[in-house]
C-alpha positions in Angstrom: 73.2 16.8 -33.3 69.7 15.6 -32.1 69.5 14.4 -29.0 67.1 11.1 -29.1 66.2 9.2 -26.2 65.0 5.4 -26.1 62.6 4.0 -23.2 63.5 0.7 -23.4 66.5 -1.8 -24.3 64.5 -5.2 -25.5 65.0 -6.7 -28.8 63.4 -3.7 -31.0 64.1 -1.2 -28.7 68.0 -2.1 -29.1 67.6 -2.1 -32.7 66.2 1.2 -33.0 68.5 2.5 -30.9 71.6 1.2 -32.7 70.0 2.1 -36.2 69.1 5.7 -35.2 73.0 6.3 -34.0 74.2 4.6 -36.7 72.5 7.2 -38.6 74.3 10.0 -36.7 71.5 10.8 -34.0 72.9 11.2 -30.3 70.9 8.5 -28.5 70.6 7.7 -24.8 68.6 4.0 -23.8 67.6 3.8 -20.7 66.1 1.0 -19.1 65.7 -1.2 -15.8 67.4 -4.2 -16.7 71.2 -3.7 -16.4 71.5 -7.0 -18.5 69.6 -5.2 -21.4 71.7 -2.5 -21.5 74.9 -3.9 -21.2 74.0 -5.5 -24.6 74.3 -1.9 -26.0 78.0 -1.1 -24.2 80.8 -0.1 -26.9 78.0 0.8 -29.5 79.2 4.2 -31.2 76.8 7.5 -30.5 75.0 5.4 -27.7 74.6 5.9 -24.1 72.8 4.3 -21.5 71.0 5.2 -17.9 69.2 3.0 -15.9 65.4 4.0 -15.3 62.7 2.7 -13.4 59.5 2.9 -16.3 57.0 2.7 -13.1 58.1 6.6 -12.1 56.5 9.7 -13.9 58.8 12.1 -12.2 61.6 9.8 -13.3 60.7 9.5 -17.0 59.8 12.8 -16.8 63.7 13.7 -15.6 65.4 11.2 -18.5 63.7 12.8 -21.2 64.4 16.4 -19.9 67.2 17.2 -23.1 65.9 15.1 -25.6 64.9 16.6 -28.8 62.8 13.3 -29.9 61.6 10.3 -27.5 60.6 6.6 -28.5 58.6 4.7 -26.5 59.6 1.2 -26.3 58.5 0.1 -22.6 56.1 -2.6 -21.8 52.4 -2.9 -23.2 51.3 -2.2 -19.6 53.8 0.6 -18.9 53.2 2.1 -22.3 50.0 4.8 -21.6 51.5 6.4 -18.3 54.6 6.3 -20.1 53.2 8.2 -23.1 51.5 10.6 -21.0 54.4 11.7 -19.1 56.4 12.8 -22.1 53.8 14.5 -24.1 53.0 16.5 -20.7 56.9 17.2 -21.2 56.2 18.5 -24.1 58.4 16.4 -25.7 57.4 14.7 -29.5 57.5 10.9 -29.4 57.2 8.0 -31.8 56.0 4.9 -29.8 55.9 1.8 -29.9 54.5 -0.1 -26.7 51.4 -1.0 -27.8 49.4 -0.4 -24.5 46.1 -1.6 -24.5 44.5 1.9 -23.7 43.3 4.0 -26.5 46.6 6.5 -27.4 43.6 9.0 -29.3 42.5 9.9 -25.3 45.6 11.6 -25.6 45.1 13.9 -28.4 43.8 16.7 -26.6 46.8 16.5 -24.0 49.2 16.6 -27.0 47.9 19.8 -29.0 47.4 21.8 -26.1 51.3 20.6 -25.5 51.9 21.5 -29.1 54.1 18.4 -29.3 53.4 15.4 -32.0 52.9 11.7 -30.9 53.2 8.9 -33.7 52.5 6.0 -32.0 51.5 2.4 -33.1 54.4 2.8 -35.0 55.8 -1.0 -35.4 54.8 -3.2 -38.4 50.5 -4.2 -37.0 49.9 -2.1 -35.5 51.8 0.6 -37.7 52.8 -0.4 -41.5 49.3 -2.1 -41.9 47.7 1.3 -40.2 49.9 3.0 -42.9 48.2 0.7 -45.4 44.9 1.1 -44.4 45.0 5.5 -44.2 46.6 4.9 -47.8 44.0 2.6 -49.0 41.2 5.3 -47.8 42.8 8.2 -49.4 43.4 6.0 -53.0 39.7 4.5 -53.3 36.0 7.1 -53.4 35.1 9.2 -50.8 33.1 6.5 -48.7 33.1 3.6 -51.1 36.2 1.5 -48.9 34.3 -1.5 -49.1 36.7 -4.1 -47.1 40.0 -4.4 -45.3 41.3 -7.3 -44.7 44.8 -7.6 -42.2 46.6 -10.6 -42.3 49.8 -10.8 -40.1 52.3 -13.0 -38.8 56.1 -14.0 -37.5 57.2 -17.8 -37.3 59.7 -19.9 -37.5 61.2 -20.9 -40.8 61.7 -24.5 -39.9 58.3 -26.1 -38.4 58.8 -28.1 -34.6 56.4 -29.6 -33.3 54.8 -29.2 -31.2 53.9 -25.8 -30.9 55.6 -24.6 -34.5 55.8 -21.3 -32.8 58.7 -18.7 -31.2 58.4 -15.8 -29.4 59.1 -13.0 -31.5 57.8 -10.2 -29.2 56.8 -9.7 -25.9 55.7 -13.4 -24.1 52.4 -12.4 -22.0 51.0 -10.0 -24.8 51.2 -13.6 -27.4 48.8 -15.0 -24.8 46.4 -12.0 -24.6 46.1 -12.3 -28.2 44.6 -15.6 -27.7 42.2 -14.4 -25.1 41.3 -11.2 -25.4 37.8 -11.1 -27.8 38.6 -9.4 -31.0 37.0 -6.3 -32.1 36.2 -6.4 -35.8 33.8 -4.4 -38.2 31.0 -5.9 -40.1 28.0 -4.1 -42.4 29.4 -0.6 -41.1 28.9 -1.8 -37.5 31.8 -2.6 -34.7 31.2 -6.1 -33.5 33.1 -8.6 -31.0 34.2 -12.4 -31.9 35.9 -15.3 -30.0 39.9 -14.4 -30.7 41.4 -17.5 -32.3 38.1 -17.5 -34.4 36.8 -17.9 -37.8 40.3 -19.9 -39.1 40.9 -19.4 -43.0 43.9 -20.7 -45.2 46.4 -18.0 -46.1 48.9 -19.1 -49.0 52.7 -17.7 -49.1 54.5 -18.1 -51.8 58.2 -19.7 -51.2 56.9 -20.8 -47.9 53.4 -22.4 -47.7 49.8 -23.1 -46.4 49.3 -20.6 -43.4 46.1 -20.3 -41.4 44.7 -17.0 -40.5 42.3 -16.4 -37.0 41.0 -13.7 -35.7 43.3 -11.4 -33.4 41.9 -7.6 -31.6 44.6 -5.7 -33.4 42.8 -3.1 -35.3 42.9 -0.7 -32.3 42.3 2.7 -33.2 41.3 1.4 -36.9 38.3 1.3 -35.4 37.6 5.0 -35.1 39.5 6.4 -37.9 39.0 4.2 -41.1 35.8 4.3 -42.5 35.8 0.6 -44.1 32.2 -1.2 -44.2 33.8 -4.6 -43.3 37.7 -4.4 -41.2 39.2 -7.3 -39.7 42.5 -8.8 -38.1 44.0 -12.6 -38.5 47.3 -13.7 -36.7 49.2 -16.0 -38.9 50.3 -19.6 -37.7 51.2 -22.7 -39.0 48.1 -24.7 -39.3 47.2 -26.6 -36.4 48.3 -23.9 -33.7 45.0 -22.0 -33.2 43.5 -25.7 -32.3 46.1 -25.8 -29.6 45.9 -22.7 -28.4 42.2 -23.0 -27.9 42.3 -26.6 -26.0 44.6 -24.9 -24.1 42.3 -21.8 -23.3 39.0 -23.2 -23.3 40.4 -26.0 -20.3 41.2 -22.7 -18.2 44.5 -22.9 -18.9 45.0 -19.1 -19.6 42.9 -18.3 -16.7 43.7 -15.6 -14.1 41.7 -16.9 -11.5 43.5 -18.3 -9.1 43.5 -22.7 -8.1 44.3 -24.3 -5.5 46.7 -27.4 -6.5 49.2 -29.4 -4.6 48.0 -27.9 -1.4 49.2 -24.2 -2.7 47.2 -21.5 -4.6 48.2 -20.8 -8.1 47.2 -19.0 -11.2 46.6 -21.0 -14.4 48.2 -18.6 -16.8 51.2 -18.0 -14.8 51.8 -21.6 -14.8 51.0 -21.8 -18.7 53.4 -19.0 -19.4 56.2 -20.8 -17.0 55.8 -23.8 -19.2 55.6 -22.9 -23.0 57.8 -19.7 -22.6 60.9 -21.6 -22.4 59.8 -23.9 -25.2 59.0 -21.1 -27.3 62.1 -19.5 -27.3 64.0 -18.6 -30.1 67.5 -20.7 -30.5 70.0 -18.6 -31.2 70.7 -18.1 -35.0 67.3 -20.4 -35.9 65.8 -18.4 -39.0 62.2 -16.5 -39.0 60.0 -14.3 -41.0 57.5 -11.6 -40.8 54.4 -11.9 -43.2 52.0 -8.6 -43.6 49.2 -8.6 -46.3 47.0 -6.0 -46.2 44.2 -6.2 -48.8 41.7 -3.6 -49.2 38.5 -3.4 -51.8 36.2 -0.6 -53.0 35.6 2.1 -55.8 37.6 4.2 -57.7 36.8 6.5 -60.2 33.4 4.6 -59.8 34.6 1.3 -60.8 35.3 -1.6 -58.9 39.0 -1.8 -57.7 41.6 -3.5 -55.2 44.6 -2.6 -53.6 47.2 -4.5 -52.0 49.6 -4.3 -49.8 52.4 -6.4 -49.0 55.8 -7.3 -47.0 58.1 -10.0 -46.2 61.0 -10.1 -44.3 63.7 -13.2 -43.3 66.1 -12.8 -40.6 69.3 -10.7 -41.4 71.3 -13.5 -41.2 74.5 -11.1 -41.3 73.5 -8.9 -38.6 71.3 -11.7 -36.8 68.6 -8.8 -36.3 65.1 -10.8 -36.7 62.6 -9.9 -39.0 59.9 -8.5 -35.9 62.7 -6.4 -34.9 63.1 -5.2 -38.1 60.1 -4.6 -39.2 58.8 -3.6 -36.2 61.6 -1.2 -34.8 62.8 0.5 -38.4 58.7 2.0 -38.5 59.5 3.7 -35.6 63.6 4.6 -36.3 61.4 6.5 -39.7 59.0 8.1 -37.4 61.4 9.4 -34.8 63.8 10.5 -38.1 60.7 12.7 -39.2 60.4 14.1 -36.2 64.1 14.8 -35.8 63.9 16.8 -38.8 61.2 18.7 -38.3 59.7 17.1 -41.3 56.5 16.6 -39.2 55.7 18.8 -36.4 51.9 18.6 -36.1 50.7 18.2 -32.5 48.3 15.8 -31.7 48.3 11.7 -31.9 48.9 10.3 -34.5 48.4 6.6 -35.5 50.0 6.0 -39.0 46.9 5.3 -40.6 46.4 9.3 -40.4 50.4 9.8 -42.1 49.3 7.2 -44.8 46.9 9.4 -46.6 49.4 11.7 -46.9 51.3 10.6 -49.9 54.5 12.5 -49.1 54.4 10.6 -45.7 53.0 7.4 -46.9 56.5 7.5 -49.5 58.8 8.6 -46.8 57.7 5.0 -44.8 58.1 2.9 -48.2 61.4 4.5 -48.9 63.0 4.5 -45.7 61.9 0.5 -45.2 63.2 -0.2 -48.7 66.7 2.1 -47.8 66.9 -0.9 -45.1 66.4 -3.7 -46.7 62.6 -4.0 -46.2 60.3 -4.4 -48.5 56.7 -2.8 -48.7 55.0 -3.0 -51.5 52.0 -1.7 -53.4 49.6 -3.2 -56.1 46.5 -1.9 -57.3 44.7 -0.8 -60.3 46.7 2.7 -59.8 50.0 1.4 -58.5 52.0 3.7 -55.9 53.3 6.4 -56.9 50.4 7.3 -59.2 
């Protein structure tokens, strides 16, 4: 039986844990919060060790008799993590989303001989997947546009904010100020984030707006799209907020001095709206990925679309980010369990979603789980 262990115990790394034992996988989580992993006691086929993610030579020991690692750590954990295991020579699917670029580990990972899928949650991951599929469908070189638009709220709108946190707390605020990287004319260029606000219309639900976000990481580098871009999805009105907020140095890191003490602006932000952002307990969400891509095929004009929408599984009370951000990665680390993909290297999905085989093993194992990803086009999938 393989053995698969999972760095990290939050929301999706608990989920993917669960799922991959439930699927017959020996898994060990291991983690530093013993709160965390005494959420997984009594589940069947799953173990759990206690792990500081801040020590190499530790991670280095807990993955010692895996057969497959995920990476489910903290953003600013996640590169050092990654690292050590390749340089264990262990493959990985990932998911921490650290800001560095995972492709300066490429080199490290074939001369290893170990694969890496990483960025493999719902954006970054299924809209990657979308956007190597969308390159391999239209012309040699005539991708025209991409457009990502992403999002997880709330059902049910309160004000003020309209918002809950659906992943990790700090990295929502660094989506709000870190500039976003987008491509225009063939040429990478650099925005405000909570920029250029459009209308995005869901059917069932309802006017969204869409604002620029720095999500198409390594997108960047490996799609060759004349015009790429990210937008977050909110209920309208919360990218006004969030700028006030921002643009009065709320989100600052500089340090203040107030009251007669030093303090930093963001900290005090996050102490503030973190509690209110929280998710009640059973309080219904959803997950909302369009990806919509434009260009030639067969040297006519032609579009291809992309979509997925996911409600809390109100039997199981897993959220929809969790799904659809942790079953990505529960496929990955199942083709790597099997040996289906052994390639060594880094690989981002967009590079699996131009291989069809690949592309079909994602859509089938989503729609096995309840989540559905679907295609439409001139040339629907499977052609």
């Amino acid at each position: 039986m393989p053995r698969v262990v999972v760095l990290g115990a939050g929301l999706v790394g608990s989920l993917i844990a669960r799922t991959l034992a439930a699927d017959g996988l020996e898994v060990v989580v291991c983690d530093r919060s013993e709160d965390a992993l005494g959420a997984l006691a009594g589940s069947p086929r799953v173990a759990t060790s206690r792990l500081d993610f801040a020590s190499g030579a530790a991670i280095a020991a807990a993955v010692a008799r895996a057969d497959v690692v995920v990476g489910a750590v903290p953003g600013f954990l996640g590169h050092a993590m990654l690292k050590t295991v390749i340089e264990a020579r262990k493959p990985v699917a990932d998911i921490s989303f650290a800001p560095e670029d995972p492709l300066v580990l490429d080199a490290l990972a074939k001369e290893r001989g170990v694969p890496a899928i990483v960025d493999c949650g719902v954006s970054p991951g299924l809209s990657n997947l979308a956007c190597g599929r969308a390159a391999a469908w239209f012309d040699t070189g005539a991708l025209e546009s991409i457009v990502i638009s992403v999002g997880g709220l709330p059902l049910t709108r309160t004000q003020p904010w309209e918002y809950r946190i659906v992943f990790s707390a700090t990295d929502v605020i660094e989506e709000y100020t870190r500039p976003a990287r987008l491509v225009e004319d063939g040429e990478v260029v650099t925005r405000p984030a909570l920029s250029d606000v459009t209308r995005f219309e869901l059917p069932g639900v309802g006017t969204l707006e869409g604002f620029l976000t720095d999500g198409l990481r390594t997108l960047l580098t490996t799609v060759k799209a004349r015009n790429l871009r990210e937008e977050t999805l909110r209920w309208p009105g919360h990218a006004e907020k969030m700028r006030l907020l921002r643009d009065a140095g709320f989100f600052g890191d500089a340090p203040v001095e107030a009251g007669g003490v030093r303090v930093t602006p963001r900290a005090v932000a996050e102490a503030l709206l973190f509690p209110m952002w929280k998710r009640p307990e059973g309080e219904e969400e959803f997950t909302v990925l369009r990806v919509e891509s434009r260009g030639s095929r067969a040297g006519r004009p032609a579009r291809l679309v992309h979509d997925l929408f996911d409600r809390t599984d109100v039997k199981t009370g897993a959220t929809s980010m969790a799904r659809t951000t942790g079953f990505p990665c529960v496929i990955a680390a199942q083709l790597l369990s099997a040996g289906t993909f052994r390639e060594a290297g880094v690989f981002p999905l967009e590079l699996l979603g131009t291989r069809l085989g690949l592309f079909a093993a994602f859509v089938d194992g989503l729609a096995a789980r309840g989540v559905a990803f679907s295609e439409t086009g001139e040339d629907p999938w499977p052609p």
